[in-house]
gemmi code that builds the backbone of each chain (N, CA, C; Angstrom):
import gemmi

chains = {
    "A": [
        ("UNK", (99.024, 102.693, 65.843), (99.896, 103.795, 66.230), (99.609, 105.014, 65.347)),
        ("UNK", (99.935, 106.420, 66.272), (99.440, 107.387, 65.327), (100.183, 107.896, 64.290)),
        ("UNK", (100.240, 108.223, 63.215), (101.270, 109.031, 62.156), (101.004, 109.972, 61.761)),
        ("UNK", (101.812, 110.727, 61.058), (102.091, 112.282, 61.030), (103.085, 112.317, 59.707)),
        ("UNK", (101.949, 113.052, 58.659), (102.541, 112.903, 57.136), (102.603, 114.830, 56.963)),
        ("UNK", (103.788, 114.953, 56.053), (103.521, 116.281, 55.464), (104.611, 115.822, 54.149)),
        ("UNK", (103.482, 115.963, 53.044), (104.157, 115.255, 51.933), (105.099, 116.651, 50.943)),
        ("UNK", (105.108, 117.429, 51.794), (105.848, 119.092, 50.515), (107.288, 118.779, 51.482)),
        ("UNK", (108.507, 118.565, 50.552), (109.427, 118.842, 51.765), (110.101, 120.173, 51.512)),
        ("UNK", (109.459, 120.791, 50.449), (110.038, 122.182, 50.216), (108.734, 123.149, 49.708)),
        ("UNK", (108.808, 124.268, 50.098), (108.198, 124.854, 49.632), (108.303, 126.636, 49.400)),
        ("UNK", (108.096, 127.168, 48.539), (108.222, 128.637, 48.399), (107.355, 129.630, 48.323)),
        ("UNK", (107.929, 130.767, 48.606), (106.622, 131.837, 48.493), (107.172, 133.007, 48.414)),
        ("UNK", (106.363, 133.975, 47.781), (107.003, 135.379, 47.674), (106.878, 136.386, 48.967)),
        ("UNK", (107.623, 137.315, 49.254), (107.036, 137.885, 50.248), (105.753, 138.515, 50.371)),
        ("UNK", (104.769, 138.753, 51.456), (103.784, 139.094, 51.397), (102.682, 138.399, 50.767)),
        ("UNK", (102.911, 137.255, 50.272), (102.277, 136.218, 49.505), (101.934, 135.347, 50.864)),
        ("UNK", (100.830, 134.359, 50.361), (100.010, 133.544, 51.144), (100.829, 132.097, 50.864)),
        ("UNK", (101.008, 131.489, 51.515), (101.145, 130.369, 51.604), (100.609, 128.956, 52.967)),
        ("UNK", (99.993, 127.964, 52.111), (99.589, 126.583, 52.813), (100.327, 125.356, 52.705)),
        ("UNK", (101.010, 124.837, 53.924), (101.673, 123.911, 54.012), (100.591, 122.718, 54.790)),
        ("UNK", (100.845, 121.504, 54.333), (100.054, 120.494, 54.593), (100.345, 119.833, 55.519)),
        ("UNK", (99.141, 118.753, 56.411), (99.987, 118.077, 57.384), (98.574, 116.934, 57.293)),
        ("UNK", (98.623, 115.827, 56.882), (97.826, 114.607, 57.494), (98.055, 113.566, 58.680)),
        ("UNK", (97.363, 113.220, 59.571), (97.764, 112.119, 60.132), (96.365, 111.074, 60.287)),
        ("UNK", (97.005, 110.073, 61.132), (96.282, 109.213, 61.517), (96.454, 108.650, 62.566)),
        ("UNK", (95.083, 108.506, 63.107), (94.450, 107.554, 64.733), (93.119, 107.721, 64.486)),
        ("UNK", (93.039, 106.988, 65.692), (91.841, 106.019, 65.940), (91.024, 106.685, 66.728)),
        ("UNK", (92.110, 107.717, 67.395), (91.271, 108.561, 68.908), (90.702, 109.650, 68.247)),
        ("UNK", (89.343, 110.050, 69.299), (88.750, 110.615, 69.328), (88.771, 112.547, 69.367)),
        ("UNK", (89.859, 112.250, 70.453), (90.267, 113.575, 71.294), (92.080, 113.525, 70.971)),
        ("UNK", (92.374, 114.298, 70.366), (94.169, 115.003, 70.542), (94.189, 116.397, 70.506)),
        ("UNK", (96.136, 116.448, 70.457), (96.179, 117.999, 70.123), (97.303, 118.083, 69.032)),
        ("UNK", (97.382, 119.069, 68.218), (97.882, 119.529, 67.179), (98.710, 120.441, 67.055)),
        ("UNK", (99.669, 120.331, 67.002), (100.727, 121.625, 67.028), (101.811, 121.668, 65.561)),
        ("UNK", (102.210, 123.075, 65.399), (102.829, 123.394, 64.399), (103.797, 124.017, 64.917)),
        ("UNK", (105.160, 123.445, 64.871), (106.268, 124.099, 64.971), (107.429, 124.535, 63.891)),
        ("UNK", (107.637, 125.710, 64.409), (108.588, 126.597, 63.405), (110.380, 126.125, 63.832)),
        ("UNK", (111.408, 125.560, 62.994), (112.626, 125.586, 63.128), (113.556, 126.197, 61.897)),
        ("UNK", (113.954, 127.389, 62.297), (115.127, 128.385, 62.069), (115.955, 127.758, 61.505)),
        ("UNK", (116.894, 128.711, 60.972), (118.191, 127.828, 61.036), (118.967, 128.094, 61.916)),
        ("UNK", (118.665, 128.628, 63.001), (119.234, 128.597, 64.178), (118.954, 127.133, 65.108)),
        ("UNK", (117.991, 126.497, 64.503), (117.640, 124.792, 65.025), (116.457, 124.865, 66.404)),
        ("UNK", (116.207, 125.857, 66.746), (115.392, 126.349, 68.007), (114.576, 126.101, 67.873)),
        ("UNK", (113.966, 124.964, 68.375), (112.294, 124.596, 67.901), (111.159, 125.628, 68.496)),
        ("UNK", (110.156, 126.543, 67.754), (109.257, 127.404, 68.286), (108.141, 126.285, 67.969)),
        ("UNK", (107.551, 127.147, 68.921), (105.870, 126.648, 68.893), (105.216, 128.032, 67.852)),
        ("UNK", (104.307, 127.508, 66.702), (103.689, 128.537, 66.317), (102.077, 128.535, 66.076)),
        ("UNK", (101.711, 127.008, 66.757), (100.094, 127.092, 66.706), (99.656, 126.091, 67.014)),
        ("UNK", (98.504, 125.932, 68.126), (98.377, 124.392, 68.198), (96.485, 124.415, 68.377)),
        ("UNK", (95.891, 123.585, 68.306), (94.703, 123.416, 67.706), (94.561, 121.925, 68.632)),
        ("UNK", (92.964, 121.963, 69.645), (92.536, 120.935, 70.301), (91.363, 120.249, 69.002)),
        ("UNK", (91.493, 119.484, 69.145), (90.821, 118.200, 68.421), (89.128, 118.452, 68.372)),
        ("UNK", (88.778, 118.717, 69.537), (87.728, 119.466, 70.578), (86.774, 120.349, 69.849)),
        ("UNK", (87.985, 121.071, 69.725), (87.379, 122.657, 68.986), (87.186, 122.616, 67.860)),
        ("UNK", (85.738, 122.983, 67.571), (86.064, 122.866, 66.041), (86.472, 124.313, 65.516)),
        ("UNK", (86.344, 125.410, 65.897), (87.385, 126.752, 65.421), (88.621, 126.398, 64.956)),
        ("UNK", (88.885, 126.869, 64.093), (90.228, 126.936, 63.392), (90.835, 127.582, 64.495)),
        ("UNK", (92.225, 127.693, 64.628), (93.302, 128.324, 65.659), (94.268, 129.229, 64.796)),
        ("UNK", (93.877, 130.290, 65.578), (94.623, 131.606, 64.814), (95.755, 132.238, 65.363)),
        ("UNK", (96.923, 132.767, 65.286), (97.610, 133.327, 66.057), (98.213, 134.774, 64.999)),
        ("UNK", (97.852, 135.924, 64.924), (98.501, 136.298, 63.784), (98.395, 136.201, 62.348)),
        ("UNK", (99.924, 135.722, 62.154), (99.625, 135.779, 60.074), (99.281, 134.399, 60.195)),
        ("UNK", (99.397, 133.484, 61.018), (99.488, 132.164, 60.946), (97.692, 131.953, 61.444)),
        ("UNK", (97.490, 130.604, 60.487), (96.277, 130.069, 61.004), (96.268, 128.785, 60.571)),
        ("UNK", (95.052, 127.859, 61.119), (95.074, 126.046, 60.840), (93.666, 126.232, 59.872)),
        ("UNK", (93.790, 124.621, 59.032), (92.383, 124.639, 58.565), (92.176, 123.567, 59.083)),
        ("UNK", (91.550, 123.454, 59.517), (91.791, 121.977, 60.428), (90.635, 121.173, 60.149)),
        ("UNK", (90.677, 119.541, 59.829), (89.699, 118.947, 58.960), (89.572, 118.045, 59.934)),
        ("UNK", (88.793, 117.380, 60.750), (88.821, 116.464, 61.254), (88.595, 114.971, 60.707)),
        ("UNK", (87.401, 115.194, 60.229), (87.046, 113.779, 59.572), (87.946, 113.524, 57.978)),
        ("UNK", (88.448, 114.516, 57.662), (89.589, 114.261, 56.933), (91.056, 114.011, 57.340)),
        ("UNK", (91.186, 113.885, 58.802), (92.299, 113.975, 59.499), (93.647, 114.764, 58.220)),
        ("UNK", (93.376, 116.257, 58.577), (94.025, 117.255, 57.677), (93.931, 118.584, 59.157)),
        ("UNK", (95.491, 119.040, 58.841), (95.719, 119.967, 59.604), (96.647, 120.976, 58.610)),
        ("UNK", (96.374, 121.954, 57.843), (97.153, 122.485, 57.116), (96.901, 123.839, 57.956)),
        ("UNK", (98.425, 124.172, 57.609), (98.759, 125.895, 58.049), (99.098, 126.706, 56.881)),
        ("UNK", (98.597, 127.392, 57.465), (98.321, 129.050, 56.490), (99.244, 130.168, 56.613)),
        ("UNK", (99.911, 131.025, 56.387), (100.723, 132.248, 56.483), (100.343, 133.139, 55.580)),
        ("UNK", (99.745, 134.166, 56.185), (99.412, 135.207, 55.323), (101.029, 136.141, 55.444)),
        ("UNK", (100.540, 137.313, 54.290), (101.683, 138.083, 54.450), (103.129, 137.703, 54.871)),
        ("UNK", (103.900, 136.825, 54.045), (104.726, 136.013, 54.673), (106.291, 137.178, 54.341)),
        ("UNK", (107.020, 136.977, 55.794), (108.105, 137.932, 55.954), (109.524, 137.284, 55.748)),
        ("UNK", (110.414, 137.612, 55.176), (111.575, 136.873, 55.117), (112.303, 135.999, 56.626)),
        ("UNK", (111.501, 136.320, 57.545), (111.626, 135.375, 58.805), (110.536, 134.416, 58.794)),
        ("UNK", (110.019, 133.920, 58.101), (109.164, 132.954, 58.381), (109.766, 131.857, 57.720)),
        ("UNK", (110.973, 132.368, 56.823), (112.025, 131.014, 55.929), (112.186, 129.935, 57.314)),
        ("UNK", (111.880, 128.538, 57.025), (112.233, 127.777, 58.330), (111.804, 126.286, 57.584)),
        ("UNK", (112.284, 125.438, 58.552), (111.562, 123.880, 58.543), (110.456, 124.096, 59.107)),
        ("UNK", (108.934, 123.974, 58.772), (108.304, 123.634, 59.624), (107.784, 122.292, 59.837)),
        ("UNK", (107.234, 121.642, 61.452), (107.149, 120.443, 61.539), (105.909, 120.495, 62.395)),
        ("UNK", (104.662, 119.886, 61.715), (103.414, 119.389, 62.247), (103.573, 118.016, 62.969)),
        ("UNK", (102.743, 118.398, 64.114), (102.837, 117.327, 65.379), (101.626, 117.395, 66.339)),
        ("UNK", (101.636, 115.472, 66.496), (100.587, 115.232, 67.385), (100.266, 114.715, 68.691)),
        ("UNK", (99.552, 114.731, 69.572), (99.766, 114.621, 70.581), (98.601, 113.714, 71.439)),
        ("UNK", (98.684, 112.222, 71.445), (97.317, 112.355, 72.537), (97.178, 112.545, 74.174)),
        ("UNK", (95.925, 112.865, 74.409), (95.672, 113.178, 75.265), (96.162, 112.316, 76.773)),
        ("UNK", (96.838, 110.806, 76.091), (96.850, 110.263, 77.701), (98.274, 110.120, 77.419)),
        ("UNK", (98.918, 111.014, 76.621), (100.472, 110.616, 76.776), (101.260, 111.829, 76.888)),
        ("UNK", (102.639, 111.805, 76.686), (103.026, 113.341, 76.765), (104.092, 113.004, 75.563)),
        ("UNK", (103.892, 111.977, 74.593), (104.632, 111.800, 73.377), (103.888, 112.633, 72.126)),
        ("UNK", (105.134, 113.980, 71.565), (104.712, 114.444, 70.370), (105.270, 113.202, 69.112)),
        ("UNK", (104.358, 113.053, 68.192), (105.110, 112.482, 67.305), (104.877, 113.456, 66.107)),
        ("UNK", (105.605, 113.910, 65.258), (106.328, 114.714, 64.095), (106.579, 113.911, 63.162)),
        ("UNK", (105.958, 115.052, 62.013), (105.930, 114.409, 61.257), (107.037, 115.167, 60.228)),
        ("UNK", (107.784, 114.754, 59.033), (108.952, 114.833, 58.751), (109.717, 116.475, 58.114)),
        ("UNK", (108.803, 117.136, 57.949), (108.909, 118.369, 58.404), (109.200, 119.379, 56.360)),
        ("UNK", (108.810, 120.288, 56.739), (108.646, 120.710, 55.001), (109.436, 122.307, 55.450)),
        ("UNK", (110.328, 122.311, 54.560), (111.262, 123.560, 54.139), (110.828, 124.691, 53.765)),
        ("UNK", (110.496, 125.560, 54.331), (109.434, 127.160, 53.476), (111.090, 128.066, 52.891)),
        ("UNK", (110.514, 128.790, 51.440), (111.924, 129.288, 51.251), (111.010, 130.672, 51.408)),
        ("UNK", (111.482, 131.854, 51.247), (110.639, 132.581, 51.270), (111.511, 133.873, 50.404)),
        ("UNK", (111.171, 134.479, 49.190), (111.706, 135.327, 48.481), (111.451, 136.949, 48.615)),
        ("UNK", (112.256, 137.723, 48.394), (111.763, 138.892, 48.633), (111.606, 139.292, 47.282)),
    ],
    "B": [
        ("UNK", (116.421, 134.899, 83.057), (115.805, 134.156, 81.879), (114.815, 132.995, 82.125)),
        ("UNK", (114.387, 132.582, 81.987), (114.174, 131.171, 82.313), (113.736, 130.831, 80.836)),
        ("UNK", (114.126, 129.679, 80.843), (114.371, 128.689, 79.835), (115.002, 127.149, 79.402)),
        ("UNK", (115.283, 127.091, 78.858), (116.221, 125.600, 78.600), (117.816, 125.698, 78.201)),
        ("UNK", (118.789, 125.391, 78.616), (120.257, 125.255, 78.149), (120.387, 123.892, 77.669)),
        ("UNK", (121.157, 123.585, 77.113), (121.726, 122.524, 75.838), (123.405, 122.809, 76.191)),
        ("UNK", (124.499, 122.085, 76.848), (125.436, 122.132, 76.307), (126.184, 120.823, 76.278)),
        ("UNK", (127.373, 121.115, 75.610), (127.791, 122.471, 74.475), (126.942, 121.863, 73.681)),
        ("UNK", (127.330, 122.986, 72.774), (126.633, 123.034, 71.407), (127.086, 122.384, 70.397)),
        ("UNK", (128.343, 122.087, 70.021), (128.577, 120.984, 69.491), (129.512, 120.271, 70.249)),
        ("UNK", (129.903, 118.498, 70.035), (130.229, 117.534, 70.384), (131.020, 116.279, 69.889)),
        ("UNK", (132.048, 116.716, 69.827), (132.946, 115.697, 69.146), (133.354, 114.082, 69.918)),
        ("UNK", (133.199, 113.208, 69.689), (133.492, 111.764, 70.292), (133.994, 110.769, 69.194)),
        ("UNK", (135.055, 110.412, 69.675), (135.345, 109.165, 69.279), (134.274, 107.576, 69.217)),
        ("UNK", (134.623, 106.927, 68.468), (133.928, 105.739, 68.504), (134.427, 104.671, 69.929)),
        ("UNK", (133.147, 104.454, 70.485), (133.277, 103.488, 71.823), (133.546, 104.125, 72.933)),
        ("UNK", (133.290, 105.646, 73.106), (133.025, 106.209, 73.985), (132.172, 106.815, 73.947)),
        ("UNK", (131.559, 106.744, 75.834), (129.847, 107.079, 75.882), (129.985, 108.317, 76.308)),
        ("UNK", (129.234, 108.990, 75.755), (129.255, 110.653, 75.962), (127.876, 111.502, 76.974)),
        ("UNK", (128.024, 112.335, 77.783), (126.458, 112.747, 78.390), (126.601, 114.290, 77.592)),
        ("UNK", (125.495, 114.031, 77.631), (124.696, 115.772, 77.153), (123.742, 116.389, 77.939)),
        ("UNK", (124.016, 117.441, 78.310), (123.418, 118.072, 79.377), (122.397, 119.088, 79.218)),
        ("UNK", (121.456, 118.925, 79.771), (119.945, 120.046, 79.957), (119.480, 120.277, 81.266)),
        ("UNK", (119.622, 121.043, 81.442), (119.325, 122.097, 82.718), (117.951, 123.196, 82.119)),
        ("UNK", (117.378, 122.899, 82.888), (115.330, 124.087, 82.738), (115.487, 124.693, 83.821)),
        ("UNK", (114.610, 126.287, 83.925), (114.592, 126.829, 85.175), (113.154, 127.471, 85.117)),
        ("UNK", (112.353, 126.578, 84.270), (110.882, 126.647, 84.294), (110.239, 125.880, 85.037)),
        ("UNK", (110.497, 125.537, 85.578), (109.839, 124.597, 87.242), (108.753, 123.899, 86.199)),
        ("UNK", (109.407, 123.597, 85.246), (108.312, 122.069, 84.721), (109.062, 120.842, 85.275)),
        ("UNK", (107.355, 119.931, 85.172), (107.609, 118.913, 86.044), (108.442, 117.912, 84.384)),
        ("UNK", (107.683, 118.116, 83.640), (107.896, 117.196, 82.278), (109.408, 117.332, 81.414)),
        ("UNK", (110.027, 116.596, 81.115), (111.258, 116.745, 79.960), (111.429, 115.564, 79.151)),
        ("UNK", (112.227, 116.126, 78.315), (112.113, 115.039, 77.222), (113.674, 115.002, 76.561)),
        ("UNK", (113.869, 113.909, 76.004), (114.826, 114.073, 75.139), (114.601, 113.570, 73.474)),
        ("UNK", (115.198, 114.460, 72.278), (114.450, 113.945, 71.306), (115.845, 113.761, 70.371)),
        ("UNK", (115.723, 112.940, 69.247), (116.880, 112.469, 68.461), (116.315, 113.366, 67.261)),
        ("UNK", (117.445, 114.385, 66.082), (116.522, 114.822, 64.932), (117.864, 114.527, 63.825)),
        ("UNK", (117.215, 113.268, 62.754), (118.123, 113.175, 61.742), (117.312, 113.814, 60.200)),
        ("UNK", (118.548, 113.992, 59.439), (117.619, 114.944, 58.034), (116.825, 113.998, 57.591)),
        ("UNK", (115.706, 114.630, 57.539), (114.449, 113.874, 56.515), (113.873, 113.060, 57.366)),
        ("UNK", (114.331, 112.826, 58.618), (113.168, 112.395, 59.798), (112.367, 113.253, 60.640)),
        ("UNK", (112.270, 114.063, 60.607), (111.680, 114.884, 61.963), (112.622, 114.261, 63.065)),
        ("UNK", (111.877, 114.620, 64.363), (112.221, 113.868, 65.456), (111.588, 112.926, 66.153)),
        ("UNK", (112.430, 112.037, 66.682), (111.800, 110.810, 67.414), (112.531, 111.232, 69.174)),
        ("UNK", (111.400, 110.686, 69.722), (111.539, 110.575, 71.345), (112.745, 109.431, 71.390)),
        ("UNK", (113.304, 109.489, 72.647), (114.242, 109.122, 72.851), (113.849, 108.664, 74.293)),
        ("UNK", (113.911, 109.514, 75.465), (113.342, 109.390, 76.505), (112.284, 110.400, 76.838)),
        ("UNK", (111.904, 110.047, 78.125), (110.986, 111.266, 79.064), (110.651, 111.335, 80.309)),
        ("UNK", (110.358, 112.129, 81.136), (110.689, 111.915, 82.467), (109.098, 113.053, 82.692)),
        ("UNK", (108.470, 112.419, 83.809), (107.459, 113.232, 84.101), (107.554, 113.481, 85.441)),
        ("UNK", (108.189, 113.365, 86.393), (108.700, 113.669, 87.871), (109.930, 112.972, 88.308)),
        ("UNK", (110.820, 113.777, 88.935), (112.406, 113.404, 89.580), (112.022, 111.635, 89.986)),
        ("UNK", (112.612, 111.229, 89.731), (113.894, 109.692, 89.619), (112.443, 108.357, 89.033)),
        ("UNK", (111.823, 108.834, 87.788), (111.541, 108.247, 87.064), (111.197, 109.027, 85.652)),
        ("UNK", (111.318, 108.034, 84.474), (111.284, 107.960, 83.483), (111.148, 106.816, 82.699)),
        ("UNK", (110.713, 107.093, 80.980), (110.423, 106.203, 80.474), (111.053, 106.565, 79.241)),
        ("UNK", (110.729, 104.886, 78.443), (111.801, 105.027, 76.523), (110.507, 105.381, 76.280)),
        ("UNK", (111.201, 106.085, 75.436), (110.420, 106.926, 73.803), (110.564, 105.737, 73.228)),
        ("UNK", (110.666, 106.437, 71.199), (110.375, 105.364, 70.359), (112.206, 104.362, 70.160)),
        ("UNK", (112.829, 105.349, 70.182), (114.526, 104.553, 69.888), (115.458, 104.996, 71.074)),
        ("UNK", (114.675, 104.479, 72.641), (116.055, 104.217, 73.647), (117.246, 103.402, 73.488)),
        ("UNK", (117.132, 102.728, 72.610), (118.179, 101.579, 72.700), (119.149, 102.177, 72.443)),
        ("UNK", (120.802, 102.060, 73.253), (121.841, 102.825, 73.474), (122.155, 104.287, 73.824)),
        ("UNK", (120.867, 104.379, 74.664), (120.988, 105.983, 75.174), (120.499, 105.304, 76.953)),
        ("UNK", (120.876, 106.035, 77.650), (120.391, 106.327, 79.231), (120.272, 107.362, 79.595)),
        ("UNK", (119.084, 107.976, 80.831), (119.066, 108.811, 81.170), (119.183, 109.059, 82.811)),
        ("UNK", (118.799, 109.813, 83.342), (118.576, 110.355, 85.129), (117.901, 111.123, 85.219)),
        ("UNK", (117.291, 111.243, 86.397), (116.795, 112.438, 86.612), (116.057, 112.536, 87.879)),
        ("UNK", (117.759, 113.098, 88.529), (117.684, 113.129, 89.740), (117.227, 114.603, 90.438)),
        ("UNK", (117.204, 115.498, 89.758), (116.452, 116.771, 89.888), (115.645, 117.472, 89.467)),
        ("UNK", (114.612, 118.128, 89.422), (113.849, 118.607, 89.050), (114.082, 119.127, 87.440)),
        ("UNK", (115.025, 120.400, 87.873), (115.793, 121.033, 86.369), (116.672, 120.339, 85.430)),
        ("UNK", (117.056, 118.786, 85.805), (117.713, 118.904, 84.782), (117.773, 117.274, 84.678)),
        ("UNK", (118.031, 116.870, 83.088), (117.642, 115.752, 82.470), (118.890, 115.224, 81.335)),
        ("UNK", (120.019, 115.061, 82.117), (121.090, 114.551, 81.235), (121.029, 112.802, 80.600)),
        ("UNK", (121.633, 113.062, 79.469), (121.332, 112.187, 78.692), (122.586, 111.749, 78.237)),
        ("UNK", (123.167, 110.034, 78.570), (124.139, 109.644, 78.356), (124.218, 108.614, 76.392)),
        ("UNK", (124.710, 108.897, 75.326), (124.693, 108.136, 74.251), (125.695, 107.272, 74.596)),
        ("UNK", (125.722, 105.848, 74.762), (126.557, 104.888, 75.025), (126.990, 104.402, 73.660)),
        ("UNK", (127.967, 103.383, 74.084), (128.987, 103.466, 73.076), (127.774, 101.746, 71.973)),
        ("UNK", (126.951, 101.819, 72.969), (125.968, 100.452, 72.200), (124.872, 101.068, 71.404)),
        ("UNK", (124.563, 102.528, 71.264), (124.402, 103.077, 70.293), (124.607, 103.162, 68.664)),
        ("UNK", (124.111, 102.304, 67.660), (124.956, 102.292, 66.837), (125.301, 103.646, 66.149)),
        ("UNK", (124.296, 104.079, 65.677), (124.310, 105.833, 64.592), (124.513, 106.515, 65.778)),
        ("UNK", (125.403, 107.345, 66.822), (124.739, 108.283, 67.234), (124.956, 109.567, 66.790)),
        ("UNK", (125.503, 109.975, 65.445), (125.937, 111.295, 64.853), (124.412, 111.736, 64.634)),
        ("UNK", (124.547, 112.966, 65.180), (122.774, 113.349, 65.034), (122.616, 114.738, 65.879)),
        ("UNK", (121.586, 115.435, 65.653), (121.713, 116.982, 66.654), (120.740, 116.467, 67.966)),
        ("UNK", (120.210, 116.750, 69.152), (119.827, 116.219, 70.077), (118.855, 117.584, 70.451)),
        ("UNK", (117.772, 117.271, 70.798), (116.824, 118.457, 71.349), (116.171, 118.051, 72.679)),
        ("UNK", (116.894, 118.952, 73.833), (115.635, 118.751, 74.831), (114.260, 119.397, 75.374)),
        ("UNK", (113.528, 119.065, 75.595), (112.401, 119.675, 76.142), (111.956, 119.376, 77.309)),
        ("UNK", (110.939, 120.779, 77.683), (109.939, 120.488, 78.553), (109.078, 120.798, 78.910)),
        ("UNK", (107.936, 120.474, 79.601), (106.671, 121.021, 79.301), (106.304, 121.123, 80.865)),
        ("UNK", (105.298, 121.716, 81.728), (104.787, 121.996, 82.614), (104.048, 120.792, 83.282)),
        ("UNK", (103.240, 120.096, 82.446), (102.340, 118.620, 82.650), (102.034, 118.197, 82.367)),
        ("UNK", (101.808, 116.720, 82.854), (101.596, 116.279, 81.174), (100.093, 116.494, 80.910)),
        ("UNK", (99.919, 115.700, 79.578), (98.854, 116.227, 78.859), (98.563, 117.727, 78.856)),
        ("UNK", (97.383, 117.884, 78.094), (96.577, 118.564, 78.011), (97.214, 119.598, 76.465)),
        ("UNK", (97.221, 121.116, 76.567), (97.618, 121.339, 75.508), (98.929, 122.076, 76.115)),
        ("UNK", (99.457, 121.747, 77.450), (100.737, 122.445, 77.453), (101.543, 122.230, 76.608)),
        ("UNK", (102.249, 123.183, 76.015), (103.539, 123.173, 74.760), (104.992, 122.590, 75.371)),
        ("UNK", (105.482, 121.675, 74.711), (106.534, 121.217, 75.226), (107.433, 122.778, 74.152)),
        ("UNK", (108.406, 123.023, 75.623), (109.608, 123.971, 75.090), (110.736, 123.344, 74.599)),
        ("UNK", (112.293, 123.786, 73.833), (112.943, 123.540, 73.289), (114.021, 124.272, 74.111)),
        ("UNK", (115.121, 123.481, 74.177), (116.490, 123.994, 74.099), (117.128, 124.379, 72.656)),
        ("UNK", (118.333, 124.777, 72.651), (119.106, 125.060, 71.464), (119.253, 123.870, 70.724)),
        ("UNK", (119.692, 122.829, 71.188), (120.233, 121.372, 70.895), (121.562, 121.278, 70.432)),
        ("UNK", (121.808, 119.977, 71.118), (123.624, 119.757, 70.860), (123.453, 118.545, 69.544)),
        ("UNK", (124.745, 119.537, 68.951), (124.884, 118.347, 67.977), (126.063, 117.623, 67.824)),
        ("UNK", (125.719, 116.110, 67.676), (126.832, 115.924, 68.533), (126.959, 114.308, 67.049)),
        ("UNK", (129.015, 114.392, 67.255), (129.089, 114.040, 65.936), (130.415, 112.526, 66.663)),
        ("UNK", (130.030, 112.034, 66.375), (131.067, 110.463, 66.309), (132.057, 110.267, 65.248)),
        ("UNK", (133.395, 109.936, 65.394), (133.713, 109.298, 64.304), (134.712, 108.437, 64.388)),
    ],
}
model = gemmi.Model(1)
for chain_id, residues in chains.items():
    chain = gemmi.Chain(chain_id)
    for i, (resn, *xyz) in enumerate(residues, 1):
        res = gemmi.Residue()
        res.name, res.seqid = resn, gemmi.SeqId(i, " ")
        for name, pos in zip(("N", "CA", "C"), xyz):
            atom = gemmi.Atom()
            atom.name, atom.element = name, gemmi.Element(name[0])
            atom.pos, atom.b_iso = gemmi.Position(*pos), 0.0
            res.add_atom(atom)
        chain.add_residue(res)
    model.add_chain(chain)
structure = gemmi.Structure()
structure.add_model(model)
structure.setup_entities()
C-alpha cells in the first residue's frame, strides 16, 4: 500500500523569504500523480500544485514550485517570496493512476512572519 | 457559482443518533468523495462514488453510509455504530476518474457528538 510522509509538522518563514516543505512517499508503481494542497484556516482545501510521475519537469505554478525526486520518492515544495497568506496546513498527496483514492499525508503547519 | 456546498457547517448530535451531512456540486462531475479529517491525521477516505447509484468504502467506512442517487449530490449518513464520530468532514469532487483531474473541496461540516 502506498504512503505519504511529511515529517515537519510546523514550519516558519519570514515574509518574502523562501521556504521548502517536505513530502516522501512510497509504492511500487511506476506511474502516479502528486498533488500539494493548501488548507487555510478557513479549512477549504485548495489545490496548489500537482506534478505527473511521467514528467520529469518540475511543476511550477507561480511562487510555488515541486522538486520532485523520483527515484528518491521525494516531492518537496518550494515558496518563493512567501506572503502572509500562504500561513496554512499544507498537505502532500498521492494518487494512482487506476484509482480515484488521494491518500495524504499528515500535513505540516507553515507560520509565516511579517 | 458553481462549486461544492457542505451543510451546515457545524453539527451538534447526541450519542446514538445517526446524523446525514449533506453535499450538493453543480460542477457536473461525475466523481465525489467523502473524506474524514482528525488533528495530526490528514485525511482518510471514507467513501466514493464514481457514477449515480453506485459507490464504494474508502479506508474507514465502518459506521458511515452513503447514496447517491443523483448526479450533484452525495449525502453521507454517520450512524450511531460509528464509534469516534467527532471530527470535521470534507466533500469532494472531481470530473473523472483518474488521470490528473483535481478532486475539489467543499467548506466541510464539522460535526461534534457528545
Amino acid at each position: 500500500a502506498q504512503t505519504v510522509t511529511q515529517s515537519q509538522p510546523e514550519m516558519s518563514v519570514q515574509e518574502a523569504e523562501t521556504v521548502t516543505l517536505s513530502c516522501t512517499y512510497d509504492t511500487s508503481e511506476s506511474d502516479y500523480y502528486l498533488f500539494w494542497y493548501k488548507q487555510p484556516p478557513s479549512r477549504q482545501m485548495i489545490l496548489v500544485i500537482r506534478q505527473e510521475a511521467y514528467k520529469q519537469q518540475n511543476a511550477t505554478e507561480n511562487r510555488f514550485s515541486v522538486n520532485f525526486q523520483k527515484a528518491a520518492k521525494s516531492f518537496s515544495l518550494k515558496i518563493s517570496d512567501s506572503q502572509l497568506g500562504d500561513a496554512a496546513m499544507y498537505f502532500c498527496a498521492y494518487r494512482s493512476p487506476n484509482t480515484d483514492k488521494l491518500i495524504f499525508g499528515t500535513g505540516t503547519r507553515l507560520q509565516v512572519f511579517p | 457559482d458553481g462549486g461544492i456546498t457542505q451543510s451546515p457547517k457545524y453539527l451538534f448530535r447526541k450519542e446514538g443518533q445517526n446524523v446525514t451531512l449533506s453535499c450538493e456540486q453543480n460542477l457536473n462531475h461525475d466523481a465525489m468523495y467523502w473524506y474524514r479529517q482528525d488533528p495530526g491525521q490528514g485525511l482518510r477516505l471514507i467513501y466514493y462514488s464514481q457514477i449515480v447509484n453506485d459507490f464504494q468504502k474508502g479506508d474507514i467506512a465502518e459506521g458511515y453510509s452513503v447514496s447517491r442517487e443523483k448526479k450533484e449530490s452525495f449525502p453521507l449518513t454517520v450512524t450511531s455504530a460509528q464509534k469516534n464520530p467527532t471530527a470535521f468532514y470534507l466533500c469532494a469532487s472531481s470530473r473523472r476518474q483518474g488521470g490528473t483531474y483535481e478532486q475539489y473541496f467543499g467548506p466541510g461540516t464539522r460535526l461534534t457528538v457528545t
